[in-house]
C-alpha positions in Angstrom: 253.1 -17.3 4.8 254.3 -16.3 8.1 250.8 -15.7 9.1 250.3 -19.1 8.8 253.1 -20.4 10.9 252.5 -18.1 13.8 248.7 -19.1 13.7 249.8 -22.7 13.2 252.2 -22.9 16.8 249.6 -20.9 18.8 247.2 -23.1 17.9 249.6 -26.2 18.6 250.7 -24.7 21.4 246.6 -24.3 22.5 247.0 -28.0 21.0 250.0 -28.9 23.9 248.5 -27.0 26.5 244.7 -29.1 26.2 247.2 -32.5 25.7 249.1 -31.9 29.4 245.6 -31.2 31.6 244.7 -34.6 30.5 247.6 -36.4 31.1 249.4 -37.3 34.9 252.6 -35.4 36.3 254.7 -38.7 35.0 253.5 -38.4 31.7 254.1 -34.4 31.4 257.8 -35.0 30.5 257.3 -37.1 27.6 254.6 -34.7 26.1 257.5 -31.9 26.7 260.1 -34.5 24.6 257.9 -35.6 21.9 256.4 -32.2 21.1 259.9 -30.9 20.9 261.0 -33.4 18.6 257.8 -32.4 16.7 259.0 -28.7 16.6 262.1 -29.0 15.4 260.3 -31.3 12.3 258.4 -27.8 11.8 261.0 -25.8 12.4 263.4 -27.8 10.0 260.3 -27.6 7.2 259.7 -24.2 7.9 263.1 -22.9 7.5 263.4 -25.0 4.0 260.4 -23.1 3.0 261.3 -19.8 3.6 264.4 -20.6 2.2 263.0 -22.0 -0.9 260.0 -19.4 -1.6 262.3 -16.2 -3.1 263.4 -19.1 -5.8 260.0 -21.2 -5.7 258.3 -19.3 -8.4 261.1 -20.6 -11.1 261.1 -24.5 -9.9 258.7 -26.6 -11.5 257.6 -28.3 -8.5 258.8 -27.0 -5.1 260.3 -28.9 -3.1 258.3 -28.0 -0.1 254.9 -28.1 -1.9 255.9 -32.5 -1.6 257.4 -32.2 1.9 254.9 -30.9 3.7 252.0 -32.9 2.8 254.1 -36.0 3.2 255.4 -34.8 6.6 252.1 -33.9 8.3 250.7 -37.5 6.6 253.4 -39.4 8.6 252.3 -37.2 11.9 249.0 -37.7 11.6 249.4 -41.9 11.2 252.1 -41.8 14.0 250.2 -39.7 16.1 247.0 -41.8 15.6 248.9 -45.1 15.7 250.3 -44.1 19.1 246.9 -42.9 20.8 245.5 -46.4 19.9 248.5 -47.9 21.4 247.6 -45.7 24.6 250.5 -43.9 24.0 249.1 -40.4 24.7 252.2 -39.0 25.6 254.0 -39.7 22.6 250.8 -39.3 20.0 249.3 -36.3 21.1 252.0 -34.1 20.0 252.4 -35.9 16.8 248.5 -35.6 15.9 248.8 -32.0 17.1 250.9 -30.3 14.0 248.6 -31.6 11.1 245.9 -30.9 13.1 247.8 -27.1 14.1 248.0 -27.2 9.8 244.2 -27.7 9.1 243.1 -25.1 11.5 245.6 -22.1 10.5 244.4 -22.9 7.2 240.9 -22.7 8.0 241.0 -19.5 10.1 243.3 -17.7 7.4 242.2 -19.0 4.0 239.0 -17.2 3.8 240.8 -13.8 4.8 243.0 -14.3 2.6 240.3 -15.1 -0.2 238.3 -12.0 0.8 241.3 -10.0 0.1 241.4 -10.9 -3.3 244.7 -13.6 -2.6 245.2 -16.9 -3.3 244.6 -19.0 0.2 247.9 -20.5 0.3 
């Protein structure tokens, strides 16, 4: 699991980084607010999780298994809602976590799968 999150913030931090070349001097401090509000969301979820997988295997349904889904759904409509608004500032670090999500999933799920484990 905790190759996933250190694949996920590189690659949101790759995600910031390709965000702030596009965007003007004035708008570089509101892409530094929003995407910190956006990791501490992460770092709040990740903490549950870690928190909750020694006990996870004996819960029904985890916990996190509902938050996370539902937490990168509400970035993704925020983030997209907020580009279309020309919002880039705001949006683009918002769109960048699910994004970050999908791709640490795709470049680690089929290691994981060739080593015999399941890919989450």
């Amino acid at each position: 699991m905790t190759a996933y999150l250190a694949v996920g913030l590189l690659v949101y931090l790759g995600w910031l980084a390709l965000g702030s070349r596009w965007m003007t001097s004035a708008e570089r401090p509101a892409l530094g607010r929003a995407a910190a509000g956006t990791l501490v969301l992460a770092a709040l979820l990740t903490l549950f999780t870690l928190r909750e997988a020694p006990v996870a295997a004996q819960l029904t349904l985890p916990v996190s298994l509902v938050l996370w889904p539902a937490a990168l759904s509400v970035c993704l409509v925020a983030g997209l809602v907020l580009l279309l608004r020309g919002r880039w500032a705001r949006g683009w670090p918002l769109l960048g976590l699910p994004v970050a999500a999908l791709l640490a999933v795709l470049i680690l799920a089929p290691q994981r799968a060739a080593a015999g484990l399941p890919p989450f």
